[in-house]
N, C-alpha and C positions, 0 to 999 in steps of 0.2 A: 580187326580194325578196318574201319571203312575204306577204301583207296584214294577218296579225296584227302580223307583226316590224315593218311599215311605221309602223303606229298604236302601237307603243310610243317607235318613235325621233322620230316627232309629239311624245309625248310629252316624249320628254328633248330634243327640238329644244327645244322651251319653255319647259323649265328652264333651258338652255345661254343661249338669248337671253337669259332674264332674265340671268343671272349675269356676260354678256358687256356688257350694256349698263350694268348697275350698275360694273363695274370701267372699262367705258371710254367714256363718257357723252358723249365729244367725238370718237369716233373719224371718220373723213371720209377721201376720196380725197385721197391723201399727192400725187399729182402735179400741179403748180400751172399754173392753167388760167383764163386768164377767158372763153374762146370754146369753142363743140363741134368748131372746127378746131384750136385751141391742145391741145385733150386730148386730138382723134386721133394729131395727132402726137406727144404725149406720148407715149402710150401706144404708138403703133409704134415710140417708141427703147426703151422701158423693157422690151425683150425681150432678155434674159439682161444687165440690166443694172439698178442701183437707182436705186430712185426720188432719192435722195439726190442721185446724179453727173445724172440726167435734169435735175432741177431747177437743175442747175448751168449745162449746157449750153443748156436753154430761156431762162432768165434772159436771155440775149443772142442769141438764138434768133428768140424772137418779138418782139424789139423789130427787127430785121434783116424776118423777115417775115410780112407782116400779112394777104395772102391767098392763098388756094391758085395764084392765078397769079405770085406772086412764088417759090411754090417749082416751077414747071415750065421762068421764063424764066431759073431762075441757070442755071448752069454748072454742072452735075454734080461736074465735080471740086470745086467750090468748096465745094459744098454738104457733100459726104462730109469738108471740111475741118472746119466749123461742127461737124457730129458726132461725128467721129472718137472723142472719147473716150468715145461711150456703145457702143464695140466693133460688131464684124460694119456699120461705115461705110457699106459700098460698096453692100451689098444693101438696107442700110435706106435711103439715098440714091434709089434707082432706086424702091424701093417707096414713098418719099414722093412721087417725082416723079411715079409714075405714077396714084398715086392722087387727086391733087391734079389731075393731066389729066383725069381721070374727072370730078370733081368741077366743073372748070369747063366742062366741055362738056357736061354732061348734069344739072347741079344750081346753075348762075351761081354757081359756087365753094362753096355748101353742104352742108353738113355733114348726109345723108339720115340719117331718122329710119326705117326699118325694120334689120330683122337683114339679111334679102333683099339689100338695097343695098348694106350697109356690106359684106358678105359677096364682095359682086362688086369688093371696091375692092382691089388687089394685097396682101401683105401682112398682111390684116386676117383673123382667125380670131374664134374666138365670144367670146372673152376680150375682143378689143380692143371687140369691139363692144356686148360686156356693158357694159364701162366707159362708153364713151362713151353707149350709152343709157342708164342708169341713172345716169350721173353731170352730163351735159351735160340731157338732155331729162325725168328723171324718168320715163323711162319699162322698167318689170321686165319683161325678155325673157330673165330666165334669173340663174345668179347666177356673177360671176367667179371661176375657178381659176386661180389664180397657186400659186406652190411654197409659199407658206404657207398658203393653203386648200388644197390638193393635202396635205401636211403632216399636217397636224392636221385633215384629216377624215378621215387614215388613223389617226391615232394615237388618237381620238375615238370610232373605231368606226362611222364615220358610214358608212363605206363603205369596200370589199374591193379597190376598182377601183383604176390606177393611171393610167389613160389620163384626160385633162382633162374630155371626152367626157360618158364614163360618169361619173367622180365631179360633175359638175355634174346630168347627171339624179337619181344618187342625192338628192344634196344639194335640189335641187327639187322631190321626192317626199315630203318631208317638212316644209318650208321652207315657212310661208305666205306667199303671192307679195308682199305687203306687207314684207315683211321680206327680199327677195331683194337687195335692190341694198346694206342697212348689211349685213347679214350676213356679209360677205365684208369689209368695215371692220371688223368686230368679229373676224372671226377674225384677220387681216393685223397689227392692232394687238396683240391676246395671241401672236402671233407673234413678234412683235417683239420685246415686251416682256418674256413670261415662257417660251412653249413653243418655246424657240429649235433650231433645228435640230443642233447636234451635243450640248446638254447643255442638255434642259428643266429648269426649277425647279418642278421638282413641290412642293417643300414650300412656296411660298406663290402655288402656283395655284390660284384661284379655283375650278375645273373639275374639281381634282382628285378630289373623289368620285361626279363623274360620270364618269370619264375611265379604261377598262380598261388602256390601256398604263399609266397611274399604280398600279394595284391589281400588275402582273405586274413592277412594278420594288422593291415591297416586301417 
């Protein structure tokens, strides 16, 4: 992207935030977590699956167990039973179990605080571990692409890209690093809420005169 074109979407980053924040002033990570193991796991069920059914299934989840070595010594099949209903079971099972061996053999069951780490742990891509840094440790190493940031950074103009990849650098390149980790709360929530995937409400979205798919549907 050009370096002018860069410093204008700076710009209209900063209008988007403000107008994102003012519409949703309580937004926050929707998957319920009181540990940075409670959230990785979260987050490695809540792939191609919502947060909604995740929270259902954790609910009795984490009270069943409570450190990474409780999910290495169950039973596999057991465990792929416990999940079953957040889909793709068998593989998210193995990749919980295996990461969770990582974890106690090489971290006394914790939950490592670089991208590096989380990145060596089975299963986990730059998303899970955006999450889990920026949501567990406060710490911005980039900002989360799920299908609603993915979404509405295409439809926003924010970026051409379609790969997770690429639309997170775009999204970075303009994004003050301060702002990385709600950011992805604020879109996730107007996601939700108004720029829904098969029929946005442009007429009472906030973003709408910032927003060029809202100009070419008029």
């Amino acid at each position: 992207m050009p370096k002018t074109q860069i410093e204008d979407q700076k710009q209209r980053m900063k209008q988007l935030l403000r107008l994102l924040k003012k519409a949703y002033p309580d937004a926050h990570c929707a998957l319920n977590h009181s540990t940075p193991l409670e959230l990785l796991i979260a987050t490695m069920l809540s792939a191609q699956c919502t947060d909604d059914r995740v929270n259902i299934v954790t609910a009795d989840l984490f009270r069943k167990y409570r450190t990474a070595e409780d999910y290495v010594n169950v039973d596999r099949a057991e465990l792929e039973r416990d999940i079953h209903s957040t889909g793709f079971f068998r593989n998210k099972a193995k990749n919980i179990q295996g990461a969770c061996q990582i974890l106690s053999e090489r971290y006394k069951g914790e939950v490592p605080q670089t991208m590096d780490e989380l990145l060596a742990l089975p299963g986990v891509a730059r998303k899970t571990a955006n999450v889990v840094l920026g949501n567990a440790f406060g710490i911005a190493s980039g900002v989360v692409v799920d299908t609603h940031v993915s979404r509405l950074s295409q439809r926003l103009g924010l970026t051409q890209n379609e790969q997770p990849e690429k639309i997170e650098q775009d999204l970075i390149a303009m994004t003050p690093k301060k702002e990385w980790i709600d950011f992805s709360h604020l879109l996730i929530a107007h996601g939700r809420a108004v720029c829904k995937a098969r029929k946005p409400s442009c007429e009472i979205c906030p973003l709408e005169s910032l927003c060029p798919s809202s100009l070419l549907r008029d």
